[in-house]
N, C-alpha and C positions, 0 to 999 in steps of 0.2 A: 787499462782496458780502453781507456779514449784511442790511443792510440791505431787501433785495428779502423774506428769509425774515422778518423781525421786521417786516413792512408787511401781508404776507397772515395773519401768525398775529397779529402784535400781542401776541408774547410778549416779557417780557424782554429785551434785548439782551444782559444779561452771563450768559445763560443759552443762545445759540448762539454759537459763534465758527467761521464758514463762512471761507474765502482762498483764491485761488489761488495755483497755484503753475506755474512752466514759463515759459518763452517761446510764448506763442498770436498771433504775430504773423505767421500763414500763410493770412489771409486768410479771410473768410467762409464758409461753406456747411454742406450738412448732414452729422450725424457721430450716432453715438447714445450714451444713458447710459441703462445697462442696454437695456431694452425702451423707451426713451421717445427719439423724435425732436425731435435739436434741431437749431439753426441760428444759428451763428457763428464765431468762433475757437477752438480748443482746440489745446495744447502737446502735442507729440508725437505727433500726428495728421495729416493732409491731406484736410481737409472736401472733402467733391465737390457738385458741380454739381447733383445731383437726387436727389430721394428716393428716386426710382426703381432709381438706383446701389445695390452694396452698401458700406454706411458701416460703421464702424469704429466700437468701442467703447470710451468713455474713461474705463469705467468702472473698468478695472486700474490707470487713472493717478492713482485717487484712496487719500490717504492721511489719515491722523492721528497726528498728534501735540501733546502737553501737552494736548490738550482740546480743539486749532483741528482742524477737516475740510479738507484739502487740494482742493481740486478740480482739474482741468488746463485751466478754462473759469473764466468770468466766469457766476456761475448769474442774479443778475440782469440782466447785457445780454442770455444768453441767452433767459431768458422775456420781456424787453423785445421780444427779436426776432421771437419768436413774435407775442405779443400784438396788437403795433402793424402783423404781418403785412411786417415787412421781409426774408423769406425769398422775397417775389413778386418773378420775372422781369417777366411782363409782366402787362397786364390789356385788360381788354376795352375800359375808359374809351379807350384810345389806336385802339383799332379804328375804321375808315371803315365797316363793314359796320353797328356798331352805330348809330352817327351816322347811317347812311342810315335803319337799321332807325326810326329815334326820327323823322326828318321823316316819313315813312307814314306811322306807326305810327296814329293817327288816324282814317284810314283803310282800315284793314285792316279784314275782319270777324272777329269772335272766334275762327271756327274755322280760319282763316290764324293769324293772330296764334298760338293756342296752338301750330299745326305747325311753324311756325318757330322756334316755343322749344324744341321737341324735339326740333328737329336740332342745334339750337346746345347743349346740354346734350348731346346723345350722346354715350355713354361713361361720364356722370358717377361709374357707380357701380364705374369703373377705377381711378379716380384714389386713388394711396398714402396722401395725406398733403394735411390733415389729416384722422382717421381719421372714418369716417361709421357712425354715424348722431350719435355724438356726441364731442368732443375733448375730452380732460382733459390733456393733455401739460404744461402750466404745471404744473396742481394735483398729478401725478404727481411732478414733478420738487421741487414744494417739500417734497409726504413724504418721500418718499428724503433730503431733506437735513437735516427735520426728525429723520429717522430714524436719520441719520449722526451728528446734533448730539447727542441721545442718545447714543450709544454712546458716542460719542468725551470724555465728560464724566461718563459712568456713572452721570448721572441716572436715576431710576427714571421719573419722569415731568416736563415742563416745562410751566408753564400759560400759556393764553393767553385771549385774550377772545372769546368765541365769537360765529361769523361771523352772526347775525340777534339783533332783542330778544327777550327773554323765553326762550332759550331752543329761539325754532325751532329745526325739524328743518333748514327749506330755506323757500327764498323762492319766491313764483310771482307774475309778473306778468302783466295783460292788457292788449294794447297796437291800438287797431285803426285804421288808414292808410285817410283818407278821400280816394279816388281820381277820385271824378265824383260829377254833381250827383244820381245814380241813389242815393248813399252819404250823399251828405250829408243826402241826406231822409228814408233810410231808421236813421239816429241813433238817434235819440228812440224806434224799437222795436229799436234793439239795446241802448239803456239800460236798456230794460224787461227784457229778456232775462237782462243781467248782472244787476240789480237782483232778479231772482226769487231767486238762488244766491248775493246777498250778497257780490257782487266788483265792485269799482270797477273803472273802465280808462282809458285816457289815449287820447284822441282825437288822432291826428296831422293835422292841418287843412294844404293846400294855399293858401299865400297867395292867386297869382295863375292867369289863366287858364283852369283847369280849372272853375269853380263861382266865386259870389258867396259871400261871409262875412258875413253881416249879422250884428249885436251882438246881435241878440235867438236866433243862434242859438248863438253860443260864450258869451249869458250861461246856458242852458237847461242845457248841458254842465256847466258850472260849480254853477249853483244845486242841480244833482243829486250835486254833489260827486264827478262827475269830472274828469279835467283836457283839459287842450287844449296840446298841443304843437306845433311849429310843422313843417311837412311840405318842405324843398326850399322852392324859390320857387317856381316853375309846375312841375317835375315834367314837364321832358321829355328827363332824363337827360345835362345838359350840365354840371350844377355844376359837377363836379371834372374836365373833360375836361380843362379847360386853366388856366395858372394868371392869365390874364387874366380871363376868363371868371367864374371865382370869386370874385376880387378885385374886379369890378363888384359881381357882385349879391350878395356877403357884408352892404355895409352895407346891402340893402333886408330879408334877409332878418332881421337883429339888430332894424334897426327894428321889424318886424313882432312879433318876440318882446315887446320891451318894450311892446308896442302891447296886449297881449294878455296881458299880463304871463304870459307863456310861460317855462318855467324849463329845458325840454327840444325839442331838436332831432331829427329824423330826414332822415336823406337818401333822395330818390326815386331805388327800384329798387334800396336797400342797397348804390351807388357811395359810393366811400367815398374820400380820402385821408388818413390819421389826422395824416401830418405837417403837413397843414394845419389841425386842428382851433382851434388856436389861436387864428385869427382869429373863431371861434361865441363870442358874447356869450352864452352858456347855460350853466347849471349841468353838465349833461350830457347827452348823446349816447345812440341806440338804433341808430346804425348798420352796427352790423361783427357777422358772425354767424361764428357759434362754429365750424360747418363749413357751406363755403357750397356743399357740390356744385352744387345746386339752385337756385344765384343765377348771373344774368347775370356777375356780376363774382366770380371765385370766389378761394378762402383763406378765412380766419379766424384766430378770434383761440385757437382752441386752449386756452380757459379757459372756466370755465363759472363764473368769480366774476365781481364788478365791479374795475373798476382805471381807474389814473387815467392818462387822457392830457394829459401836460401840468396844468392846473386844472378840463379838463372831464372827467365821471367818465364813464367806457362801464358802458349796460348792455347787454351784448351779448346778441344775440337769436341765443338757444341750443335752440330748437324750431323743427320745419318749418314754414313758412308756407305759413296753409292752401289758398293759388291753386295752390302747389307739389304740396302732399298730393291735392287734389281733378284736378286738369288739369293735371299732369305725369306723378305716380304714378298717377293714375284710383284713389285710395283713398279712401271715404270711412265709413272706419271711424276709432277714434282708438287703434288696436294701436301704429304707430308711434311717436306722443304718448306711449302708455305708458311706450315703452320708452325714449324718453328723457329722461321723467321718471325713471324707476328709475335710469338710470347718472347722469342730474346727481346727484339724490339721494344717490346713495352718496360723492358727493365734498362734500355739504350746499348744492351751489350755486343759482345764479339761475334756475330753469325761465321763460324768457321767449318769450311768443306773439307773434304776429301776425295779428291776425283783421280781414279787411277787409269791411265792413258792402255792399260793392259787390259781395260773391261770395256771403256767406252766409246771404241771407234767401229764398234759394228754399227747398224744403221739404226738399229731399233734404240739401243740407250743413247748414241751420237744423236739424235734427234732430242731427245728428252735431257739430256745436258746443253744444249743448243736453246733448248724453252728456257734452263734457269740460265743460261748466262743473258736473255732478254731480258728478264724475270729481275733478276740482277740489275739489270743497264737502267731499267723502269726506277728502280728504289732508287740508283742513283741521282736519277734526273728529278724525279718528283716528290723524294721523302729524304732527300740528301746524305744517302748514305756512303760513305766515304769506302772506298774498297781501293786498300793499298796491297802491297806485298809484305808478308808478315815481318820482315825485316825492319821498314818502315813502321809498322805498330811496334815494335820491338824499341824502338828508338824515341816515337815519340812518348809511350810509356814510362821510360825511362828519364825523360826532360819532365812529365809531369810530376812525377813522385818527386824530385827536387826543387818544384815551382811553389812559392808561397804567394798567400793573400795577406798582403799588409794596408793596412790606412794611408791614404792618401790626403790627408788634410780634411774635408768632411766625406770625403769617397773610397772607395776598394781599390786596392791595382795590385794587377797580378808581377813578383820581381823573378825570372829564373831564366836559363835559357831556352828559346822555343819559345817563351811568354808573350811574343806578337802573336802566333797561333792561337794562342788559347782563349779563351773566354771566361769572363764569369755567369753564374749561372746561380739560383737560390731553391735552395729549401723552403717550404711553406705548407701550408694546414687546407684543408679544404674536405670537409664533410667528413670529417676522422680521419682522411687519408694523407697521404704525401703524396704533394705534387712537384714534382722540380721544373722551373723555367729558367730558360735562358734569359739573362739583360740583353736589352735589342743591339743594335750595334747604335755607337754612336750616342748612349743616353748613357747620364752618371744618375748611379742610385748612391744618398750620401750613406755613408757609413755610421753615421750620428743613426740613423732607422734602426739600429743595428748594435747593442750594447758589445761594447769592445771588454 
């Protein structure tokens, strides 16, 4: 169970010692710890069927002793189960309505198409769990544990390696889903657009189908130094319906990666099934959003960091997507962006968009993506928020999870490669809460402070 806590902080192992305790073999569902919804087993409790239910608290069931945090769950199966989204009943991928919807759908004119999305959405802003406008329930549950680890070992502080390089505050990504050949040609002045505000972005390209791919236009993408990820195979909402279906066009769709030499995937319409990811020949994934009121297929992953499924890493897309913001809510202002910049932020996480170059170059939304990529440029300059191309969090992700903190005689140093990047960073108590800081630069904290 430490495990899960020493993978998102990257602190020490002999510096938290998390276990359960209890018989939790009463079967799945949801149950809560303190204020944070989870979903699995837990001893001494009987999880129920819906969120909606009133759940029980397991937070009296936990203990300490000699220094271990008792829990009466598994705290990594439980954010496993969050994450991966294995708390859904059912989904829409199994719907006939939606199958039906996707052979039209071509068909439809745009102001059908959007009225039907907002019936199929009604209610959305009912639904308990996960919470809207943005989920932090993993990132909550590993303070508290981190916070339990603390006490229960009467550290003053525990370090660890701080979640971006150099010290960011928070990561911002921009990610935009080229949908028809209206998008695809419309590229090259949304390169110009990110390119004024100094933000790179990752182009999700549509194999087959929908538009022609010619070499001379994912080399332009490239030569400007942003990237091209690979979109679905035609993107008409079948990939994950069934598991035949997948298992065909899985190896046309890897080909086309390596063809393109492609490092990252997205799924068309953000249908998703994580336990399949397995078979994506890709470094990693953009497909599972954080709270998906607002998606056809709904859930989430209830984190606003990265995490690995299996060997492919999720960036989960933890901001509205602006077809959503613009022709669902009719907002086009960027208030709600704000605001879920400010709560990811507070947890230092992944702020990731979706800007589709098919929706946004008429004047009225081009104006209001023009505000966030300010909006953007601001957080970078004055709250240090690092905004790379998801390739590059892809990478540097991937150097942290293999970076340890070892003793350095009376000090901490971090050994791995990318370890000049990184930082150390600590854990500490303040008023019941968790606070994490950064070590300044240039200052040794000894490691003696700090029971090994």
């Amino acid at each position: 169970m430490t495990d899960g806590l020493v993978e998102y902080y990257r602190c020490p192992n002999s510096l938290v010692r998390i276990a359960q305790h209890g018989d939790s073999r009463n079967g799945n569902g949801y149950f809560r710890f303190g204020a944070e919804t989870c979903f699995g087993q837990c001893a001494g409790l009987n999880p129920v069927g819906s969120p909606k239910e009133s759940t029980a608290d397991s937070l009296p069931g936990t203990t300490s002793r000699e220094g271990t945090v008792y829990l009466p769950f598994d705290l990594a199966e439980v954010a496993d189960n969050l994450r991966t989204e294995r708390y859904l009943k059912s989904s829409i991928l199994n719907s006939t309505t939606a199958s039906a919807y996707y052979v039209v759908r071509p068909l439809l004119p745009v102001a059908v198409r959007k009225y039907l999305q907002k019936i199929l959405l009604m209610n959305w802003d009912k639904l308990p769990f996960p919470h809207w406008p943005v989920d932090t329930t993993v990132d909550n549950l590993f303070e508290r544990a981190m916070l339990m680890a603390l006490k229960s070992q009467g550290h003053d502080r525990i370090p660890f390696i701080w979640f971006w390089p150099e010290g960011a505050s928070s990561c911002a990504i921009m990610t935009h889903d080229v949908e028809t050949l209206a998008g695809r040609n419309s590229c090259s002045d949304l390169m110009d657009i990110d390119d004024r505000f100094g933000i790179k972005a990752s182009f999700q390209v549509v194999p087959e189908w929908r538009y022609d791919v010619p070499d001379s236009y994912l080399d332009e993408v490239r030569s400007r130094s942003f990237e091209v990820t690979v979109q679905d195979l035609n993107h008409d909402g079948r990939l994950f319906r069934d598991r035949n279906t997948f298992l065909e066009r899985i190896p046309k769709i890897n080909a086309y990666g390596r063809k393109w030499g492609a490092h990252g995937f997205r799924a068309a319409v953000l249908y998703r099934r994580q336990e399949w990811f397995k078979e994506l020949e890709f470094s990693y994934d953009m497909s599972v959003p954080n709270v998906a009121h607002l998606d056809p297929q709904r859930g989430g992953c209830c984190t606003v960091m990265p995490y690995f499924v299996g060997d492919i890493l999720e960036l989960p897309v933890t901001a509205t997507q602006d077809y959503s913001l613009f022709h669902i809510l009719n907002d086009y202002s960027i208030d709600l962006w704000t605001r879920q910049v400010d709560l990811i932020m507070a947890k230092h996480g992944l702020i990731s968009f979706i800007v589709h170059p098919d929706y946004i170059m008429d004047p009225r939304p081009r104006r209001t993506y023009e505000t966030l990529l300010a909006y953007l440029a601001q957080l970078r300059s004055e709250r240090n928020v690092w905004i790379p191309t998801p390739g590059e969090v892809d990478r540097w992700w991937r150097q942290r999870a293999q970076m340890q903190l070892v003793p350095d005689g009376d000090h901490w140093r971090i050994e791995g490669s990318g370890s000049e990047r990184a930082r150390i960073a600590y854990a500490s108590e303040e008023d019941g809460r968790l606070v994490l800081s950064l070590q300044e630069a240039g200052s040794e904290v000894a490691s003696s402070n700090v029971p090994k």
